[in-house]
N, C-alpha and C positions, 0 to 999 in steps of 0.2 A: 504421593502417587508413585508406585512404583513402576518402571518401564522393562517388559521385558526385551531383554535382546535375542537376538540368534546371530550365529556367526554365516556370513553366505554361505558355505560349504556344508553348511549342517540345515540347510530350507531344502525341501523336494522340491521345492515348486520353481525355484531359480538356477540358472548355472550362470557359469561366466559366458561371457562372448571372448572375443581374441585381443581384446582392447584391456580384460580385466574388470570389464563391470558388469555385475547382471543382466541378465538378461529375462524381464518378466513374462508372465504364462502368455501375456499378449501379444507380446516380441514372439516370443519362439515360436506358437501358432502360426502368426504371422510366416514366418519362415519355413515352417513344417509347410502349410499352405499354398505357398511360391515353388516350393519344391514338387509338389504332387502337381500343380499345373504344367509344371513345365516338363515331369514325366509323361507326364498324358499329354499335352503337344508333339512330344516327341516319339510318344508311340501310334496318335494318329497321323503323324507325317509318314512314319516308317509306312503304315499302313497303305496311306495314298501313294507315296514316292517309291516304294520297292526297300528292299533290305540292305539293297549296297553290297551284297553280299555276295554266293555264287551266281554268276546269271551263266545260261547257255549262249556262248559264242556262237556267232556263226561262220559253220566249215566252210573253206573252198569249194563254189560248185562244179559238177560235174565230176567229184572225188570216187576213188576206187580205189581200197583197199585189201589186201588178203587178209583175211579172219583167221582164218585155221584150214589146219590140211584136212580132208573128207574123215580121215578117221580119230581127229582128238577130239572132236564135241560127239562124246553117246546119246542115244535117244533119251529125252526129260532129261536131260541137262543143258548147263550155258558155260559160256563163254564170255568174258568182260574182255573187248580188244578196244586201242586207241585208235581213234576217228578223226583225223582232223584234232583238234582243239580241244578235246573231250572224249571223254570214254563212251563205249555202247556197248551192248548187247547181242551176243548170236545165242538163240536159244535151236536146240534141236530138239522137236515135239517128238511126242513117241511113238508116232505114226512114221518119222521120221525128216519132215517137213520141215526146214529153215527160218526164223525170225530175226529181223535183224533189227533193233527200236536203239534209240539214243537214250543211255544210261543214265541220265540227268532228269530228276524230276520236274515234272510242268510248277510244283508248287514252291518250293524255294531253290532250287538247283543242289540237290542233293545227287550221291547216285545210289540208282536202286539197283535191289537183286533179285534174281531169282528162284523162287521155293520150291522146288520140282516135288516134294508133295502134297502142293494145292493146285500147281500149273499156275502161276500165278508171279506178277514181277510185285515188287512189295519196296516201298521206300521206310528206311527205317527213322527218317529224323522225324516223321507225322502221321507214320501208318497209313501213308495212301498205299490204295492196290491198285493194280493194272491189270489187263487180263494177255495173253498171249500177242494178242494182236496190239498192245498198249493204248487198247481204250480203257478208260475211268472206271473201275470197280464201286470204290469205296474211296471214301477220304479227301481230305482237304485240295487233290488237285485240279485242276483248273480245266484242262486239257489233256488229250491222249498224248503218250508219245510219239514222236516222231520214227517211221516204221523209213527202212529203207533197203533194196532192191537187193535179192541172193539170187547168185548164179554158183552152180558147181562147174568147175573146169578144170580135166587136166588133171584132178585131184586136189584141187586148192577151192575153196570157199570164198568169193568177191565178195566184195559188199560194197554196194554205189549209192549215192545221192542223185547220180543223174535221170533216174526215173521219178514219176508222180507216184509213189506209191501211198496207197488209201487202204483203209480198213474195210472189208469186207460188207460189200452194202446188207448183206442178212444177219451180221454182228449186232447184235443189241445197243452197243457204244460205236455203233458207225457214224461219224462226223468228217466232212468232206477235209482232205489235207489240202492247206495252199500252203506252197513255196514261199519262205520269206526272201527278199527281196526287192 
C-alpha cells in the first residue's frame, strides 16, 4: 500500500494557526464564522447606540453672534461662520432674505453646504438635502436643521439662539422646533 503524502504548505484547504499546526476547513470556518458574528454585533450596536462619532454639541443658550457685515454674503450665496461649538450656516436668498441653520447634519454630524444652483443645503458624507429653511429634502436624515434668529444691525448680521425659530408652517417639511434642554 502506498501512502500519499503532501506537505502542509502545499494542501489548499489547511494553513497554520500561530501555534504551527494546521488548522482544518472546520477550524477556520469555525473562525471565519465568530468573526462575522461579532462584525454584525457590532454593527447592530453601532446602529442602536450611535456612531461615537461627530455628534452636535449643545451651544450656550441665549448666544449671539456676528456672521458677516451686510455686504460679504451676496444674494444665493452662503456663509459657513462658527457658532458656539460648531459651525453654521448664513445663506442669503436671492430675494435677498437671511438663513441661518446649524451646519451639522441631523444624520451623523457631518457639515453641510450650500448649492446655490439648486437652493439647496446638501450634506456630502450621505447625500441628505435640506431645503433653505433646513427641512428634510431627500436622504438619510432624520430631522430638519436647526434654523436660528437674523437680525441686520448697524451693518453687521446677528445670529441668535435666543428665539423659538420654526420652519415656516406652509413649508411642506414644517416640523414643530423644540429647544433642547
Amino acid at each position: 500500500m502506498i501512502k500519499k503524502t503532501t506537505a502542509p504548505d502545499q494542501s489548499p484547504a489547511r494553513s497554520e494557526s500561530r501555534e504551527g499546526t494546521p488548522l482544518s476547513r472546520r477550524a477556520w470556518g469555525a473562525w471565519l464564522l465568530k468573526g462575522g458574528l461579532a462584525g454584525l454585533a457590532g454593527y447592530a450596536g453601532w446602529k442602536i447606540f450611535g456612531s461615537g462619532g461627530k455628534k452636535e454639541k449643545p451651544e450656550p443658550p441665549n448666544l449671539t453672534v456676528v456672521a458677516a457685515t451686510a455686504n460679504e454674503v451676496q444674494p444665493n450665496s452662503a456663509k459657513t461662520f462658527t457658532f458656539g461649538p460648531h459651525e453654521a450656516l448664513l445663506i442669503r436668498l436671492s430675494g435677498g432674505d437671511y438663513r441661518a441653520l446649524t451646519a451639522v447634519c441631523t444624520h451623523m454630524g457631518c457639515n453641510v453646504r450650500y448649492l446655490p444652483s439648486v437652493q439647496q443645503i446638501w450634506c456630502p458624507c450621505h447625500k441628505g438635502i435640506y431645503d433653505v429653511d433646513g427641512g428634510v429634502v431627500s436622504g438619510p436624515p432624520p430631522r430638519p436643521l436647526r434654523r436660528y434668529a437674523v437680525t441686520v444691525s448697524g451693518g453687521e448680521i446677528l445670529v441668535s439662539n435666543g428665539a423659538d425659530v420654526s420652519l415656516p408652517k406652509n413649508s411642506s417639511s414644517w416640523r414643530p422646533h423644540r429647544n433642547a434642554g
